[in-house]
C-alpha positions as CSV (number, residue, x, y, z in Angstrom):
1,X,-15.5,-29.3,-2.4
2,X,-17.2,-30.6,-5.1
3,X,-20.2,-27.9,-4.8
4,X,-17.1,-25.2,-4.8
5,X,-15.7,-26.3,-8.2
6,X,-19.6,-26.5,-9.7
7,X,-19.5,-22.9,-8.7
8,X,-16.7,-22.2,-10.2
9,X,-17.5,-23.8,-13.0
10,X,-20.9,-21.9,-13.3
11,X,-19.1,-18.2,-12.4
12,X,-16.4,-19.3,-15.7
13,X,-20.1,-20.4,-17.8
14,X,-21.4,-17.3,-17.1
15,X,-18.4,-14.4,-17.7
16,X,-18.2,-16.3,-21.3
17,X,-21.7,-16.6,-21.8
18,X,-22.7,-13.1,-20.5
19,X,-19.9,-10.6,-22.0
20,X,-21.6,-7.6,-20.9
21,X,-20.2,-8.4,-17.2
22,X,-16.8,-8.8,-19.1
23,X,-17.1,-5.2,-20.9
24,X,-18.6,-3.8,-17.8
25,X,-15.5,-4.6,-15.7
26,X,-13.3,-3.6,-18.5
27,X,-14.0,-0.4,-18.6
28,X,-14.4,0.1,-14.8
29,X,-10.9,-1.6,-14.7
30,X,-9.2,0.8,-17.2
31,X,-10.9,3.8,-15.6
32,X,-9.5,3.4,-12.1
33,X,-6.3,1.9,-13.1
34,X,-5.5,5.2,-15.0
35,X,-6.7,7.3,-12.2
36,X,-4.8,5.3,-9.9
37,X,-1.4,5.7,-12.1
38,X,-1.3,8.8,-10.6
39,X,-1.9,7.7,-6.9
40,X,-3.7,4.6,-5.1
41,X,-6.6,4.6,-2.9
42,X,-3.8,4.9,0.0
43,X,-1.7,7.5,-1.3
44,X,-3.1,10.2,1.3
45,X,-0.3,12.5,0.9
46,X,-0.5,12.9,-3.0
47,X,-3.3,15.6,-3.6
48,X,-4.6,12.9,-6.6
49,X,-5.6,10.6,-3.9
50,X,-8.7,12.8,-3.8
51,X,-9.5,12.1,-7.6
52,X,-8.7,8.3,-7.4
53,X,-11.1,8.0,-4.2
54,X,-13.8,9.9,-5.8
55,X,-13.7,8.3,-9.3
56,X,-13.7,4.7,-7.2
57,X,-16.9,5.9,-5.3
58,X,-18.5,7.2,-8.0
59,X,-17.9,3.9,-10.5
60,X,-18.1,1.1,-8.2
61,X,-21.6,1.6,-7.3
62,X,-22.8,1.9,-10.8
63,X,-20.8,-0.7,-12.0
64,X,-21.8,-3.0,-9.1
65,X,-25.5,-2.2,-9.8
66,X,-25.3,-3.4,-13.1
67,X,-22.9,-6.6,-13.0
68,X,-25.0,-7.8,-9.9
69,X,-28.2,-7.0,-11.2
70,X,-26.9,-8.5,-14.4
71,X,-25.8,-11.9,-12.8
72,X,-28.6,-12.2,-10.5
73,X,-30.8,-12.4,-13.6
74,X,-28.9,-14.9,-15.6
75,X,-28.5,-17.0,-12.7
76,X,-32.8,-17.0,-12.0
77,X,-33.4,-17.3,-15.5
78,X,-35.3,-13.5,-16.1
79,X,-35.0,-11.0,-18.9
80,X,-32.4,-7.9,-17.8
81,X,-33.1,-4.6,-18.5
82,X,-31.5,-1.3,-17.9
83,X,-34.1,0.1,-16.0
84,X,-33.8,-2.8,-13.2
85,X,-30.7,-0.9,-11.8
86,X,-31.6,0.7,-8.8
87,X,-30.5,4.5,-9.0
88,X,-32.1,5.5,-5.8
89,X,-29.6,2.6,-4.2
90,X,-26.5,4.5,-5.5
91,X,-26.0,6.5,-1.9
92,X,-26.4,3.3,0.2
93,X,-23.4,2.0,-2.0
94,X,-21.0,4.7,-1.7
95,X,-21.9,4.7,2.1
96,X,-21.5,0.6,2.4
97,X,-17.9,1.2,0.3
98,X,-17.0,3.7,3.0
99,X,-18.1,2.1,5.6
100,X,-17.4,-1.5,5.0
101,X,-14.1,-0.5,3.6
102,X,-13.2,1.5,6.4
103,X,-13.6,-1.4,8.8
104,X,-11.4,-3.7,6.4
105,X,-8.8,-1.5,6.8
106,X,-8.8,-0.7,10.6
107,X,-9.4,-4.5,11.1
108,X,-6.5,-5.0,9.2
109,X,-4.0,-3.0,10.7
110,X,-4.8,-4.9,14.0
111,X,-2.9,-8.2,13.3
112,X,-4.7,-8.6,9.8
113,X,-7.3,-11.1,10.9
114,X,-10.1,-8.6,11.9
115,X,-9.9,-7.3,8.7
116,X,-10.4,-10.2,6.9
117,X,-13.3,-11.4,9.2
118,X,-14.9,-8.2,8.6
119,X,-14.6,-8.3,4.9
120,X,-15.7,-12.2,4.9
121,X,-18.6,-11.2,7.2
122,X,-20.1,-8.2,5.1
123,X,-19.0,-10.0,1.6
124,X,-22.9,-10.0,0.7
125,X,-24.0,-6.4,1.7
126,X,-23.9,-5.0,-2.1
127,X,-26.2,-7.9,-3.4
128,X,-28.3,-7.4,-0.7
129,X,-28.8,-3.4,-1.4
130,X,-29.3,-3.7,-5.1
131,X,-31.2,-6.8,-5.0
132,X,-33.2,-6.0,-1.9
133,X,-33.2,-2.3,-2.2
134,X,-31.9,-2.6,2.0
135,X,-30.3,-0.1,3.5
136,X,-26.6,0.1,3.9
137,X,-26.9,-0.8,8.1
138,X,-29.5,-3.7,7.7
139,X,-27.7,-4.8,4.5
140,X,-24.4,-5.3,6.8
141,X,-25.9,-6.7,9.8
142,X,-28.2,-9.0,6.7
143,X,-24.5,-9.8,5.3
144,X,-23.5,-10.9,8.8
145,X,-26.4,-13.3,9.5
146,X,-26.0,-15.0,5.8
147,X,-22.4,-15.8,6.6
148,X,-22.8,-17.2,10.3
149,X,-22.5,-21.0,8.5
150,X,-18.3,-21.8,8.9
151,X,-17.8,-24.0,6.3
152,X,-19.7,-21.8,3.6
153,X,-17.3,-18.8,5.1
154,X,-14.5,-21.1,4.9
155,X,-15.3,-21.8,1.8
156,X,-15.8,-18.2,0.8
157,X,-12.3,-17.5,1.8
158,X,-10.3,-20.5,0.4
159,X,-11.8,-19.1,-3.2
160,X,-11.3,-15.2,-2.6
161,X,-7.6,-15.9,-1.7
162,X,-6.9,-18.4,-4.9
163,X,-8.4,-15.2,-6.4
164,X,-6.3,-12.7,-5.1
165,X,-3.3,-14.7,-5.6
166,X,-3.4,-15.0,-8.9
167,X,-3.7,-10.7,-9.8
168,X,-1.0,-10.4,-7.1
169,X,1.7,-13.0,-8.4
170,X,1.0,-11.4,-12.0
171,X,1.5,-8.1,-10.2
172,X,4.8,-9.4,-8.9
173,X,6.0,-10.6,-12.1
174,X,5.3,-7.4,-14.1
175,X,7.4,-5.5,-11.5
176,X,10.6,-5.5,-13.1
177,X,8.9,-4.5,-16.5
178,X,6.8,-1.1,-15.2
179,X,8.3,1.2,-17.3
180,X,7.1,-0.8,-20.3
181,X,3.7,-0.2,-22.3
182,X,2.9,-3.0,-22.7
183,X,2.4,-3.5,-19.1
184,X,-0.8,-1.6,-18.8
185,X,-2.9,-2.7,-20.6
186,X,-1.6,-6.6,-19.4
187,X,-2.4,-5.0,-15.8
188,X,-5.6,-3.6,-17.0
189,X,-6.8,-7.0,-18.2
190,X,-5.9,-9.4,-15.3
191,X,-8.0,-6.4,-13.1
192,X,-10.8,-6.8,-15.2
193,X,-11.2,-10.4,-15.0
194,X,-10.5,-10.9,-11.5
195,X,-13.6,-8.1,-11.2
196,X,-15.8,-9.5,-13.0
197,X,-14.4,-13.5,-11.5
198,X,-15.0,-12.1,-7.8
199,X,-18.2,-10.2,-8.7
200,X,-19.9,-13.1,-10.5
201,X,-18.8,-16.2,-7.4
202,X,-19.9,-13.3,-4.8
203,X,-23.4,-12.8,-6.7
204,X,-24.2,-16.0,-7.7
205,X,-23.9,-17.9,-3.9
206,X,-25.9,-15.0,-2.3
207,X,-28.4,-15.7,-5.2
208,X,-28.6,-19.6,-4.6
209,X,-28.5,-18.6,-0.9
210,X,-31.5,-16.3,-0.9
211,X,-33.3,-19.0,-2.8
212,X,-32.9,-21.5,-0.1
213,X,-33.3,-19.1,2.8
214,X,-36.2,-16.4,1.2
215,X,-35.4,-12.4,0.5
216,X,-33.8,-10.8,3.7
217,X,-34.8,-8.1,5.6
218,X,-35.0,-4.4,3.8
219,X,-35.6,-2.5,7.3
């Protein structure tokens, strides 16, 4: 318990200390909220579902290769640039979001729990493609062998559902309210910090776990 709150502790340190993460998942935030006014990532039948899934695959690897490369540098003490982002990883992220993402969603509508085990399981496969420059299969299967400890999975999960809790019940109390302005940008907001919240926990426990284990496989 105690080495959970000093993370959390550290992930809060860091989002204040390091507001690039915060303006990073700003404006990834307000981008696919706006696009997803129009329909979510679900909404199959509405023909804007094609523009929300397309804007989502084409920002979340970018903005991923920057926050993690961005936290992974804080965290080990180095100098970030820029030009540390990997480009050429870009394809290896939009396949991992599809693939990954895919599985979270069949798991899911199979009693719910396969889902979250599969999401739990692969949680480190983004770090370990822009850190590692892996490929999106041995990045997964590399994601699957970092988790195999119970009690740092268990501990994984007991932090990403306090997470998602708190988005959701804000969520739930805007309901009645959706017509109003104000709402958005409020709903934009809470987004963005549970992104960059999520991001930052995720990154920096693969980064303290890579440093006690050595850099995974890349083949």
């Amino acid at each position: 318990m105690t080495k959970l709150v000093d993370r959390i502790k550290q992930t809060a340190r860091l989002i204040i200390e390091v507001p690039s993460i915060g303006i990073a998942s700003l404006a990834y935030s307000s981008a696919t909220y706006a696009c997803s006014l129009k329909a979510g990532l679900l909404d199959i039948g509405d023909p804007w579902w094609i523009l929300t899934v397309g804007l989502v695959l084409l920002l979340s690897p970018l903005y991923h290769a920057f926050a993690i490369g961005r936290v992974s540098s804080s965290a080990l003490g180095q100098p970030f640039s820029l030009r540390k982002i990997p480009i050429e990883s870009f394809g290896d992220l939009v396949v991992g979001e599809l693939l990954v993402n895919g599985a979270v969603v069949l798991g899911s509508m199979l009693f719910l729990l396969p889902g979250i085990y599969v999401g739990l399981r692969s949680i480190y496969y983004k770090q370990i493609i822009v850190l590692h420059k892996a490929r999106t299969i041995a990045a997964v299967r590399q994601s699957f062998r970092e988790t195999g400890d119970p009690q740092a999975t268990f501990q994984m999960f007991a932090f990403l559902a306090a997470a998602y809790c708190i988005p959701l019940t804000i969520d739930y109390l805007l309901a009645p309210a959706v017509e109003a302005v104000w709402v958005h940008p409020v709903a934009i907001l809470v987004s963005a910090l549970f992104i960059a919240w999520v991001n930052v926990y995720i990154t920096l426990s693969f980064t303290e776990l890579a440093g006690r284990e050595g850099a995974p496989e890349e083949n």
